[in-house]
C-alpha positions as CSV (number, residue, x, y, z in Angstrom):
1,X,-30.3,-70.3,-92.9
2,X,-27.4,-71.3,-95.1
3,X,-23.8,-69.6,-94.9
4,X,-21.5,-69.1,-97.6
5,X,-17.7,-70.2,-96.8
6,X,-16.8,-66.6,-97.8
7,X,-18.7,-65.4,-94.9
8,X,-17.0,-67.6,-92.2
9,X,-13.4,-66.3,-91.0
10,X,-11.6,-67.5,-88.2
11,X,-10.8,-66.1,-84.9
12,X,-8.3,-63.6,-85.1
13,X,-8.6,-62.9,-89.1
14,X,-8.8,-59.5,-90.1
15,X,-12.0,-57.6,-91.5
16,X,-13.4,-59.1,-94.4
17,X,-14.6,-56.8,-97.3
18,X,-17.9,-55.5,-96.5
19,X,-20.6,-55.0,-99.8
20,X,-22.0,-51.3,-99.9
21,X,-25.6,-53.1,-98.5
22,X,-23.2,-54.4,-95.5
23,X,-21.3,-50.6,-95.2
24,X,-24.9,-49.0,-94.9
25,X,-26.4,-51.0,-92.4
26,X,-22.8,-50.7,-90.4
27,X,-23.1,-47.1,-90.4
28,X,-27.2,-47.6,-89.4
29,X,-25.5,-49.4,-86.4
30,X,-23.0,-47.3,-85.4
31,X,-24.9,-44.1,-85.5
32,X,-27.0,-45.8,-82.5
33,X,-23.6,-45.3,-80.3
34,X,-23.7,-42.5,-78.3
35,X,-20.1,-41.7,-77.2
36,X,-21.3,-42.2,-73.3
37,X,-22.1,-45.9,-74.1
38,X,-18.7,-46.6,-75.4
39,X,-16.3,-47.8,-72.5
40,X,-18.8,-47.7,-69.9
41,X,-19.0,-49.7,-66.7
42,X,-21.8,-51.7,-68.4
43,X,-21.0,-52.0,-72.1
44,X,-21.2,-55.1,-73.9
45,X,-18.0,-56.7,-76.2
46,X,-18.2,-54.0,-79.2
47,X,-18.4,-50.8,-76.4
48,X,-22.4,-50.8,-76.9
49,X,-24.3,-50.6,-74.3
50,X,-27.0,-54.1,-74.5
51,X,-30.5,-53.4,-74.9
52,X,-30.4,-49.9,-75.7
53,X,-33.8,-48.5,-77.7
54,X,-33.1,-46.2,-80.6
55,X,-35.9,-44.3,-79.8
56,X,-34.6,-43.0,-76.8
57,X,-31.3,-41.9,-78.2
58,X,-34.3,-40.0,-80.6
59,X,-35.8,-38.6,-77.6
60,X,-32.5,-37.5,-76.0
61,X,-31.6,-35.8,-79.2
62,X,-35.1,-33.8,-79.3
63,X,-34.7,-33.1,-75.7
64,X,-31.5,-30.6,-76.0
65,X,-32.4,-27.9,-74.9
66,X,-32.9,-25.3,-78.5
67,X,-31.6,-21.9,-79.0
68,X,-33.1,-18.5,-78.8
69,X,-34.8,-16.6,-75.6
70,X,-38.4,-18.4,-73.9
71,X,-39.8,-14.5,-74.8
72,X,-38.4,-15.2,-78.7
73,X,-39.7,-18.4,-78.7
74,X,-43.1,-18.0,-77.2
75,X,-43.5,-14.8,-79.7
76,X,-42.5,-16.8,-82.9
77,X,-45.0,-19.4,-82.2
78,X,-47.9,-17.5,-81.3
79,X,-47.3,-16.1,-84.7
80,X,-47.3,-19.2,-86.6
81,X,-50.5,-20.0,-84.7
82,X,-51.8,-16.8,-85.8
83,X,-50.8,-17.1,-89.6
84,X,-52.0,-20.3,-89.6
85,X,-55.3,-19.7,-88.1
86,X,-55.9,-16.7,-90.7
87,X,-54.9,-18.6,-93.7
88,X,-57.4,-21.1,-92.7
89,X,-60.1,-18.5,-92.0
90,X,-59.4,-16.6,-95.1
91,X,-59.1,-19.8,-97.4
92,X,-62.3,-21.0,-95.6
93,X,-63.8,-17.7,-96.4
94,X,-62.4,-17.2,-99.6
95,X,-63.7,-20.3,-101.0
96,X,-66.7,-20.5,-99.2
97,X,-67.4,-16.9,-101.1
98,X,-66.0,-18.2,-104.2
99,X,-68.9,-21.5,-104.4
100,X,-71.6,-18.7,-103.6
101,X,-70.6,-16.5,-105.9
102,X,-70.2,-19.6,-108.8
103,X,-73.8,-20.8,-107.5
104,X,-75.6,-17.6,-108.5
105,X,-73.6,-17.6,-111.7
106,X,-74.9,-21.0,-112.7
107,X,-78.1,-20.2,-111.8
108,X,-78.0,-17.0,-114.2
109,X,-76.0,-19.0,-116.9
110,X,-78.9,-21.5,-117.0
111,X,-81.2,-19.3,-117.0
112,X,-79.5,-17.7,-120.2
113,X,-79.3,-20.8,-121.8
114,X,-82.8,-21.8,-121.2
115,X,-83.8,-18.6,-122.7
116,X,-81.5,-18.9,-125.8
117,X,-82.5,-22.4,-126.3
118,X,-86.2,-20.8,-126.6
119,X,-85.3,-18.6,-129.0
120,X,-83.3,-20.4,-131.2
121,X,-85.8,-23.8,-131.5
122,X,-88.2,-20.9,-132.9
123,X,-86.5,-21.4,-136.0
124,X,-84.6,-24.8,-135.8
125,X,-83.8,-25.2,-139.3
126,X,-81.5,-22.2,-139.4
127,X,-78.6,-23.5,-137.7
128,X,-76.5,-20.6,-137.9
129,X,-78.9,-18.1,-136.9
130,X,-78.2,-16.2,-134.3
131,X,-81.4,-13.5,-134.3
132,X,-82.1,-14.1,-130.8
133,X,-79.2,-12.5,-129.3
134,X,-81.3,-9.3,-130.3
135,X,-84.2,-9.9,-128.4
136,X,-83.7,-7.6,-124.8
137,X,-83.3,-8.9,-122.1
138,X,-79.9,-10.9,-122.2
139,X,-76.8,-9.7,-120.0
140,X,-74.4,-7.4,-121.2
141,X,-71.4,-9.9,-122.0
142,X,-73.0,-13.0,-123.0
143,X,-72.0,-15.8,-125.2
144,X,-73.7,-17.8,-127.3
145,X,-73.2,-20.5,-130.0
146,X,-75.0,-22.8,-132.7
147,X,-73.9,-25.8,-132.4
148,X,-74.3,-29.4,-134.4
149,X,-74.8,-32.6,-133.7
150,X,-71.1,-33.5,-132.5
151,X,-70.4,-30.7,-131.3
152,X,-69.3,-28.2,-133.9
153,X,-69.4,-24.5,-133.6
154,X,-71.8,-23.5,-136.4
155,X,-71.6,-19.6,-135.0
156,X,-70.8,-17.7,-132.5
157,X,-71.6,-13.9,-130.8
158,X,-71.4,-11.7,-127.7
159,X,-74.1,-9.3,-126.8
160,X,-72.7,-5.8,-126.5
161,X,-73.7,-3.3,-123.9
162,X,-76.3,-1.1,-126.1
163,X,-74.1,-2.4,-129.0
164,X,-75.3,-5.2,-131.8
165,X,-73.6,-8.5,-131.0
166,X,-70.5,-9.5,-132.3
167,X,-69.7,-12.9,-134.0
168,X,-66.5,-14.3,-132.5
169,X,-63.1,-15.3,-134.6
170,X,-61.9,-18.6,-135.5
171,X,-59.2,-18.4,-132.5
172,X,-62.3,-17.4,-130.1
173,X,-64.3,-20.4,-131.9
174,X,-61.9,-22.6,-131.5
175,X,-61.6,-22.5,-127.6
176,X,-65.2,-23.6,-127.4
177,X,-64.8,-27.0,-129.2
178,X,-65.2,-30.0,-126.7
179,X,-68.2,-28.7,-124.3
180,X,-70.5,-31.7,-123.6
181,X,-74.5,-30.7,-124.5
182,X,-75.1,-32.0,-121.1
183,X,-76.5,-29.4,-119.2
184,X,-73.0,-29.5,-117.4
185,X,-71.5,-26.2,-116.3
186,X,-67.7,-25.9,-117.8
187,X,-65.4,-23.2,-117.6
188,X,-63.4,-22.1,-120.3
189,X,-61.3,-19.1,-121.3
190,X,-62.0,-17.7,-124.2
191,X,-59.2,-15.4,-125.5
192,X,-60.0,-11.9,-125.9
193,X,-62.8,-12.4,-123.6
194,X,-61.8,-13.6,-120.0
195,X,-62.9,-16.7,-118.4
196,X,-66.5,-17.9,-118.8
197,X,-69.3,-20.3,-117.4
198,X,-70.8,-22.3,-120.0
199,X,-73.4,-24.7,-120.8
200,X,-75.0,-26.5,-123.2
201,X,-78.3,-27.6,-124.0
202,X,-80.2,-29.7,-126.7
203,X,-83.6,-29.0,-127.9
204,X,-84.9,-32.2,-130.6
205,X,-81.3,-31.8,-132.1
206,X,-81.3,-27.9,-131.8
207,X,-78.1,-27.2,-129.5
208,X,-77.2,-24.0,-128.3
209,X,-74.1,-23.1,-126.1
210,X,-74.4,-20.2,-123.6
211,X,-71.9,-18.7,-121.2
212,X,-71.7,-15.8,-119.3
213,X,-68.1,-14.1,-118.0
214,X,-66.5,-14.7,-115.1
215,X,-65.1,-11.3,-114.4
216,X,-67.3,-10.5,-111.7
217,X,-66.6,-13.5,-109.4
218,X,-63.3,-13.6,-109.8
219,X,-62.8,-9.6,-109.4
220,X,-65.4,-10.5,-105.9
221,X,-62.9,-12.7,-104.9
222,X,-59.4,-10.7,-105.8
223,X,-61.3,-8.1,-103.7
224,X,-62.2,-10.3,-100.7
225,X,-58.3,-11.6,-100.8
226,X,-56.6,-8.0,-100.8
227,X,-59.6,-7.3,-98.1
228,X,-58.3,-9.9,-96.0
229,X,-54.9,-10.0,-96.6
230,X,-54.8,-6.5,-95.5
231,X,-56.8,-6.9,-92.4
232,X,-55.0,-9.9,-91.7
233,X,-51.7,-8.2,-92.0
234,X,-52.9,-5.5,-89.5
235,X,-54.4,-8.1,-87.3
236,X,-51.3,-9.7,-87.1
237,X,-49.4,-6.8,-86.8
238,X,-51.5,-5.9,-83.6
239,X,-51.6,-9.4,-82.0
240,X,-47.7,-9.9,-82.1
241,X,-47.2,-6.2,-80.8
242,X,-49.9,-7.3,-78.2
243,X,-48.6,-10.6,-77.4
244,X,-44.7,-9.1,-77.3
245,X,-45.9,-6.9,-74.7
246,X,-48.1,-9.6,-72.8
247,X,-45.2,-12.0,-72.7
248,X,-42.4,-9.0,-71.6
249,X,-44.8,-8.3,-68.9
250,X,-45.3,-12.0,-67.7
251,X,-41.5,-13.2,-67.9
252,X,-40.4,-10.2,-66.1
253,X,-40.9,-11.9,-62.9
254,X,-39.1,-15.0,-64.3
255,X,-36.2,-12.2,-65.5
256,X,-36.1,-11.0,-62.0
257,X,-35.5,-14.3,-60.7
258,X,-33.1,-15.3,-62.5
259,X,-31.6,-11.7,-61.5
260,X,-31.7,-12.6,-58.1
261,X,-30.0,-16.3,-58.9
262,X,-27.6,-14.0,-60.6
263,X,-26.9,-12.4,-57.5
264,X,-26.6,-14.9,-55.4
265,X,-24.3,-17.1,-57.7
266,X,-22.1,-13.9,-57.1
267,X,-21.9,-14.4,-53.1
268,X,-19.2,-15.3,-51.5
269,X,-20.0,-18.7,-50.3
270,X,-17.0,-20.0,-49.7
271,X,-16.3,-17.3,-46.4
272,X,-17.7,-18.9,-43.7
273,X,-21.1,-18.1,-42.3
274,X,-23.3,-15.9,-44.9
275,X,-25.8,-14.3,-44.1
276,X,-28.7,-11.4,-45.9
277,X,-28.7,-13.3,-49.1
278,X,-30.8,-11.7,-52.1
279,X,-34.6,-13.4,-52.0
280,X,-36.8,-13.3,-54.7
281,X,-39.2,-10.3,-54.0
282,X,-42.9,-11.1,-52.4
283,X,-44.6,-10.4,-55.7
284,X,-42.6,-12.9,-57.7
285,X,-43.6,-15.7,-55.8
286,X,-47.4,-16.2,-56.5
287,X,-48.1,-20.3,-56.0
288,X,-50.7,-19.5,-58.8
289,X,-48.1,-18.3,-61.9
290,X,-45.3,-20.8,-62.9
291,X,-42.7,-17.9,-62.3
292,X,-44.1,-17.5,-59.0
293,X,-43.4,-21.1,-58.2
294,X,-40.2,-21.0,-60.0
295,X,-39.6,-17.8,-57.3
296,X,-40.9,-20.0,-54.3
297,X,-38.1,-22.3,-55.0
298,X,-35.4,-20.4,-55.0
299,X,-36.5,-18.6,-52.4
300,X,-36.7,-21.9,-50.1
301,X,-33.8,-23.2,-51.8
302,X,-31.6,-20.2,-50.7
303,X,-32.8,-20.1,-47.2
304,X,-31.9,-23.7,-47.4
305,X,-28.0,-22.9,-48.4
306,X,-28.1,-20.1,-45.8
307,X,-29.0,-22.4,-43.3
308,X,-26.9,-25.0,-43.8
309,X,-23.9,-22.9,-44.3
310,X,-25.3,-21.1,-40.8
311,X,-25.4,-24.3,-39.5
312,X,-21.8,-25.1,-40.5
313,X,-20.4,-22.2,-39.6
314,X,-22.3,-23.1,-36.0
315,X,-21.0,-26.5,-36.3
316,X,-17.1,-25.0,-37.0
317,X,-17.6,-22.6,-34.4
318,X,-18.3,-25.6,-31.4
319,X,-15.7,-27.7,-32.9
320,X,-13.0,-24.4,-32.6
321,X,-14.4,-23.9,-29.2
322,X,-14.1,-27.3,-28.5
323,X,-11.0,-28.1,-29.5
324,X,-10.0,-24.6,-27.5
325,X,-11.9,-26.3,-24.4
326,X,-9.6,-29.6,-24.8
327,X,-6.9,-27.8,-25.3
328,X,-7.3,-25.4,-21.9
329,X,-8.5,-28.9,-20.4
330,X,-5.4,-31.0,-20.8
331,X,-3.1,-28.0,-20.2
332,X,-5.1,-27.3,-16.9
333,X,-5.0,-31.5,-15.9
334,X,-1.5,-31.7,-17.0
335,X,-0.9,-28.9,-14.2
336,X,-3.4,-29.9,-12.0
337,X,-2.0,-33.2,-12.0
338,X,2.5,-32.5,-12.3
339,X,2.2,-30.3,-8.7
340,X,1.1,-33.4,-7.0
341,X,3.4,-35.8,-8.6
342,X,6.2,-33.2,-8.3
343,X,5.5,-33.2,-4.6
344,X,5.6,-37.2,-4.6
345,X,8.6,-37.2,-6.3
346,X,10.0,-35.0,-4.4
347,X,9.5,-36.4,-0.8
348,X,10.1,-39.8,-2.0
349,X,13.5,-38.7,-3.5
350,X,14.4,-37.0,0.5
351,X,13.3,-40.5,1.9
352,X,15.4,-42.3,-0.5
353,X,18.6,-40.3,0.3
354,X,17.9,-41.1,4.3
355,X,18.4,-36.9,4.5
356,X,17.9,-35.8,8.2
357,X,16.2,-32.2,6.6
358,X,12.3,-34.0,7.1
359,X,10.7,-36.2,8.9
360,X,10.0,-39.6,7.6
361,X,6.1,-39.1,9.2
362,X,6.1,-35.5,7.8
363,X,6.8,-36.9,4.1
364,X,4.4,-39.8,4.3
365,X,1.9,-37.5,5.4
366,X,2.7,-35.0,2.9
367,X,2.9,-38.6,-0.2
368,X,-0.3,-39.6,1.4
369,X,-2.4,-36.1,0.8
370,X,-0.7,-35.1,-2.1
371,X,-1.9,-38.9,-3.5
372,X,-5.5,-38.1,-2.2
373,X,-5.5,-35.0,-4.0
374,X,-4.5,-36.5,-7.4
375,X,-7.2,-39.4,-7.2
376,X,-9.8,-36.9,-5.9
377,X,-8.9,-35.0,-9.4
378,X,-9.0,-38.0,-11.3
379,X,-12.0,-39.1,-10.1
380,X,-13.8,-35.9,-10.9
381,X,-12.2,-36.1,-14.7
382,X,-13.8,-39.3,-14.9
383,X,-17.3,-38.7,-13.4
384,X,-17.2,-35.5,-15.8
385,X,-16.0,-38.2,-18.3
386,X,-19.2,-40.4,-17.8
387,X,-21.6,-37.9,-17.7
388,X,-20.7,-36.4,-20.9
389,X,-21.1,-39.8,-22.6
390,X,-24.7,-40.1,-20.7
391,X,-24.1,-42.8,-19.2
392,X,-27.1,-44.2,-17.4
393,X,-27.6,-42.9,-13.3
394,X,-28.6,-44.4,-10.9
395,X,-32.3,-43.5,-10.2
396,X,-34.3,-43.8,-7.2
397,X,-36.6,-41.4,-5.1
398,X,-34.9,-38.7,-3.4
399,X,-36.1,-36.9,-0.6
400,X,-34.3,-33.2,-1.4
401,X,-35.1,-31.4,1.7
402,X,-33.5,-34.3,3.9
403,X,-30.5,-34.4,1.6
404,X,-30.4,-30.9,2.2
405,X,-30.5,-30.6,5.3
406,X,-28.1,-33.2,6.4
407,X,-25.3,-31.5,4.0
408,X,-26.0,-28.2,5.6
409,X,-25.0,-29.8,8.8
410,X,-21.9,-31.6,7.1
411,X,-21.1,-28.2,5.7
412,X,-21.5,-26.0,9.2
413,X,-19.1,-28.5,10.9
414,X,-16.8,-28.2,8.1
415,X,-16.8,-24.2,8.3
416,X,-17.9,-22.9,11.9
417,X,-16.7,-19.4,11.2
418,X,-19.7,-19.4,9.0
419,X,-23.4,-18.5,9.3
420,X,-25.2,-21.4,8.1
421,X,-29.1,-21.2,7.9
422,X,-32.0,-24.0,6.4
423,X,-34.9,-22.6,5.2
424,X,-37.9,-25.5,3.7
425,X,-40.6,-24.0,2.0
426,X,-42.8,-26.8,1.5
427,X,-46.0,-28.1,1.7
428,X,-44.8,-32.0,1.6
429,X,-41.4,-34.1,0.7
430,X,-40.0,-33.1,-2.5
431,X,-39.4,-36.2,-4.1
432,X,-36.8,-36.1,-7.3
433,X,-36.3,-39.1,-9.2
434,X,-32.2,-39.4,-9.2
435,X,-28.7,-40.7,-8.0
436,X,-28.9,-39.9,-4.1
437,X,-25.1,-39.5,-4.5
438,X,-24.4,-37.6,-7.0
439,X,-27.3,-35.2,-5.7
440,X,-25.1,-35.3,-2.5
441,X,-22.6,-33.8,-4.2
442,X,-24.3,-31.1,-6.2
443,X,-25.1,-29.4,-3.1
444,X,-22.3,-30.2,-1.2
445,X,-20.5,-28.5,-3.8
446,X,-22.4,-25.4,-3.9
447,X,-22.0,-25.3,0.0
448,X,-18.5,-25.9,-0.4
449,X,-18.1,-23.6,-3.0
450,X,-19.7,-20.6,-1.0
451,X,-17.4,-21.3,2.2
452,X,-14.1,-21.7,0.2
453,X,-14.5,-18.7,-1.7
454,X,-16.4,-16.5,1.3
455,X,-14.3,-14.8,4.2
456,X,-15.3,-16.2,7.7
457,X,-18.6,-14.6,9.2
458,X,-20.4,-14.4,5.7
459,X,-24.1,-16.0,5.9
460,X,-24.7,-19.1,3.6
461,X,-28.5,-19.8,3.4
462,X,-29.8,-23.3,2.0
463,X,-33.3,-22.9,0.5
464,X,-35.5,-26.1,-0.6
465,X,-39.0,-24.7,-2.3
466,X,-40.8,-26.3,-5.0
467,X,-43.1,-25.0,-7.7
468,X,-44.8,-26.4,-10.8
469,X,-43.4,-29.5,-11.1
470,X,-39.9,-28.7,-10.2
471,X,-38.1,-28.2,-6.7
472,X,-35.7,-25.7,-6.3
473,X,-32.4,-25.6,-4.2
474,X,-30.6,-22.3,-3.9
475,X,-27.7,-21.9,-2.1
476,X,-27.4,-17.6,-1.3
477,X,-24.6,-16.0,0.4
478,X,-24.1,-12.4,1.1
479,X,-19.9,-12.4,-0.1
480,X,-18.4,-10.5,-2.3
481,X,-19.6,-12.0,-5.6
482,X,-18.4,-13.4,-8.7
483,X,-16.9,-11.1,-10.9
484,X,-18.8,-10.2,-14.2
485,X,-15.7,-11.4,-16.4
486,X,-16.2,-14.8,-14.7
487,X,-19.4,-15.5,-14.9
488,X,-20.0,-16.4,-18.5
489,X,-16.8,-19.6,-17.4
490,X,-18.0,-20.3,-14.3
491,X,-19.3,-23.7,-14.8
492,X,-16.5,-24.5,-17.2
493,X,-14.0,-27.0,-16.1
494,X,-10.9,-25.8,-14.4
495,X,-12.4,-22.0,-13.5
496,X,-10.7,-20.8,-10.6
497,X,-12.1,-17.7,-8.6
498,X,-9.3,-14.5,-8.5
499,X,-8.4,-12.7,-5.6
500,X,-11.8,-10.7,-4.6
501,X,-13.1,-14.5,-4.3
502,X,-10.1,-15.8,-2.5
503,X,-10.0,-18.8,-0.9
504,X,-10.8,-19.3,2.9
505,X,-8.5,-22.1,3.2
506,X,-5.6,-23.7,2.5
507,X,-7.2,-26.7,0.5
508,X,-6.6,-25.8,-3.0
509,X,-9.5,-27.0,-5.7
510,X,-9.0,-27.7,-9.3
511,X,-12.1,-25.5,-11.1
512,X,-13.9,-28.7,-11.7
513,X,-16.4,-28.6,-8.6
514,X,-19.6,-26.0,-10.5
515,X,-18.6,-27.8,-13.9
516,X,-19.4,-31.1,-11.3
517,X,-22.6,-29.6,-10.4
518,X,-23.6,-28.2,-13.7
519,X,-23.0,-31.7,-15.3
520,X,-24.9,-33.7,-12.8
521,X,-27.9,-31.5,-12.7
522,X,-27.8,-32.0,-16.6
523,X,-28.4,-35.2,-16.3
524,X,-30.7,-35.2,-14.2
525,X,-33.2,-33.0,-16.4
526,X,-32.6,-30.0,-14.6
527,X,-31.1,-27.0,-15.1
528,X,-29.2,-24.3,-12.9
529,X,-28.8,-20.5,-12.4
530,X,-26.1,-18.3,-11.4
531,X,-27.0,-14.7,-10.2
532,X,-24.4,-13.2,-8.9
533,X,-23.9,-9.4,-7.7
534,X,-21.7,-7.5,-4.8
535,X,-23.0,-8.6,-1.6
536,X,-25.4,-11.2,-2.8
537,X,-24.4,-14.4,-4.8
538,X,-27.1,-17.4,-5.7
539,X,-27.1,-20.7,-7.2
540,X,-30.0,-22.2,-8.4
541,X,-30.9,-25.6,-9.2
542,X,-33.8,-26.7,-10.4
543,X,-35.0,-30.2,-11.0
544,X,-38.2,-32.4,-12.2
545,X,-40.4,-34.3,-9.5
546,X,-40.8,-37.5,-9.1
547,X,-43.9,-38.2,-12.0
548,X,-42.9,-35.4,-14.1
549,X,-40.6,-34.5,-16.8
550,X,-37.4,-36.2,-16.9
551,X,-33.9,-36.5,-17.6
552,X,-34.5,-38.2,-20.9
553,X,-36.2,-35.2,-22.6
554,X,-34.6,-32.3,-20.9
555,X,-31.4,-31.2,-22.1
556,X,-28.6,-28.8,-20.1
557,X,-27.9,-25.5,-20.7
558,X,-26.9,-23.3,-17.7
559,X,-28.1,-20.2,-17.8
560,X,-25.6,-17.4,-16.2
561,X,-27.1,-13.7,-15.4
562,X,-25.3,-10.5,-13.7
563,X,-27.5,-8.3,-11.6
């Protein structure tokens, strides 16, 4: 292709001129940009979007969504449908009646010709003799003419009804020049007369032209179009009053969906936890209609937001708690933690001033236990600290009823003034898989628990049974009791027993010995109960045998009950 110097500018010149051919096919280009392609992430140097298809910016234009209600809509074409398919049926109709009608005229026309052709080759050499038209027997109406050899009208009459015929005038005449002697059938208006069917016929050169009016067929066919225009009007009228109905009564349930979007649009979302949202009713939700389906969605869809929001109102809820728990958890070790280091500091600053108010073996007794204290409470932090990552345990078979029983005896020497009792209700050694340790010290807890916060003489019974999979260890005392407002805490972390609970002795715990148990039992698979009442307290803890459900698919959550 060859390019004129005019067309070449160099980089940086300004627009050339551009020819009107050049201006239209600019503005064929630019009407291709949609405003979304210009600037975008992906546009090419002019803002234009590369490779884009017209055709789908033709498709996203017929794809907005049109004006007017579904019901309007629906109604308007159903009725085009309907006009349509009655115009064709009457048109069909019409002219179907209109060719039979025509049909049976020819026939008669022809017939009349062939019988005026008869008549007049009785005397052929009388061209303008007409005689015939007095014979009977020719309709009321008919036309016929004389004519010569190209064509001319030599005469012309009607037959009257009961009435001689009557020769035509030179106007009427001269509307019948130009019919072919064929044997065609023509259709001409003659004025005065209406609209006739005519042929023309030749005889050994005598040629006679007969028609016969018109006025019947076409007043048939007037008729059958008024007839049908009428009933199509009323049939019309009738379906669109039938189909407006039909289509109120099947959108209402879409209308009363979009009520009950309505509705819920209106709730307040944003107020935490909602619950009792509108649903779409039973009957709107057919899987077989589309506004049943459209009903079945929402419906799922809104128990979906009320569940989410449900569960994020949960979710905030644990984190408050949570964050409460952490709070009341570092307050509690913060104190837990400042007595003993007061106490440290404190006999350590008497030592250093060489005061003769305490003895040197007296403090270091008092650094030393006050030390032990502090690393027992750390220690517990931290094993509370392990398990509630989940860390891995130590596993092995445990024998529960010899674990048992040698902490019941570690427990009666620690608390003589206490009625300590072993009862084994077994048919063989329960074996749990776990951490012999730490299973240690979930009952050593629970037996230590029921003699720090017993008075002396109270009976502590240690009962090993197993059941269904699962061995049981209850520790039962006959004490006072827990109090019902501490129950629903009791296996939180730093829960202290008040005074009708007091402790027995002067060692002073930190809470953290049930949240201890509560944690290793957890992970362990098990579980553990609390029933408490006046006069009767019980812990239960419950845990898999060895071969059956285990800490990986069990999850803790004590369960606390006041009898």
């Amino acid at each position: 292709m060859r390019t004129r110097p005019s067309d070449v500018r160099p980089q940086g010149a300004g627009p050339r001129d551009v020819r009107p051919a050049d201006a239209r096919s600019a503005d064929a280009r630019s009407a291709d940009v949609r405003p979304t392609d210009v600037g975008s992430a992906d546009a090419g140097p002019g803002g234009v979007r590369p490779g884009r298809d017209r055709r789908w910016d033709f498709r996203r234009a017929d794809a907005r969504p049109r004006g007017g209600s579904l019901r309007t809509r629906l109604l308007v074409f159903i009725s085009v449908v309907l006009v349509a398919v009655c115009a064709v049926m009457a048109l069909t109709t019409v002219f179907a009646q209109r060719a039979y009608l025509l049909g049976n005229l020819d026939d008669r026309v022809t017939n009349a010709a062939e019988r005026s052709l008869g008549g007049a080759s009785l005397h052929p050499d009388l061209t303008q003799d007409l005689t015939f038209l007095n014979e009977s027997g020719h309709p009321a109406g008919m036309l016929a003419a004389r004519l010569d050899a190209d064509g001319t009208v030599l005469a012309a009459a009607t037959v009257g009804q009961d009435a001689p015929p009557q020769n035509l005038t030179e106007t009427q005449i001269a509307a019948l020049k130009g019919i072919a002697t064929d044997g065609g059938l023509h259709t001409r208006t003659v004025p005065g007369l209406g609209t006739y069917r005519f042929t023309a016929l030749d005889n050994n050169g005598v040629r006679v032209l007969t028609g016969l009016p018109m006025d019947d067929v076409q007043d048939m066919i007037g008729g059958l179009v008024v007839v049908e225009a009428v009933v199509a009007a009323a049939g019309l009228t009738v379906a669109g009053c039938v189909c407006a109905v039909v289509i109120r009564r099947q959108l209402r349930p879409l209308g009363r969906v979009a009520a009950t979007a309505v509705e819920v649009s209106h709730a307040p979302l944003c107020r935490g936890e909602v619950t009792g949202l509108t649903r779409v009713p039973e009957r709107d939700t057919d899987p077989g209609s589309e506004a049943g389906q459209v009903g079945a969605a929402l419906n799922r869809m809104i128990d979906h937001v009320e569940s989410s929001l449900a569960e994020r109102q949960r979710s905030e809820e644990r984190m408050r708690r949570s964050e409460e728990r952490m709070r009341r958890f570092l307050a509690d070790a913060s104190h837990e933690l400042r007595t003993p280091l007061a106490s440290i500091a404190g006999y350590a600053e008497l030592m250093n001033r060489g005061t003769d108010r305490i003895e040197p073996g007296l403090a270091w007794r008092r650094v030393t236990a006050e030390s032990a204290r502090m690393t027992g409470l750390v220690e517990d932090l931290l094993l509370l600290a392990r398990l509630d990552e989940g860390r891995p345990l130590q596993s092995a078979e445990v024998d529960l009823a010899a674990l048992v029983a040698e902490t019941v005896w570690d427990a009666r020497a620690a608390g003589s003034g206490h009625d300590w009792r072993l009862e084994l209700c077994l048919d063989e050694a329960p074996l749990v898989l776990g951490d012999e340790a730490r299973l240690h010290q979930v009952v050593a807890n629970l037996l230590a628990n029921a003699r720090v916060h017993t008075p002396v003489g109270t009976s502590v019974v240690a009962v090993v049974e197993a059941r269904r999979g699962m061995c049981a260890v209850r520790v039962r005392d006959d004490g006072p009791g827990i109090p019902p407002d501490l129950l629903p805490t009791v296996f939180e972390r730093f829960t202290r027993a008040d005074a009708s609970r007091a402790r027995a002795t002067a060692g002073s715990g930190a809470g953290l010995g049930l949240a201890i148990v509560a944690a290793i039992t957890s992970a362990h698979g098990g579980h553990i109960d609390v029933h408490s009442e006046p006069g009767r307290t019980e812990f239960t803890v419950e845990l898999p045998l060895a071969g059956e459900t285990g800490a990986d698919t069990l999850t803790w959550s004590p369960r606390v009950s006041v009898r």
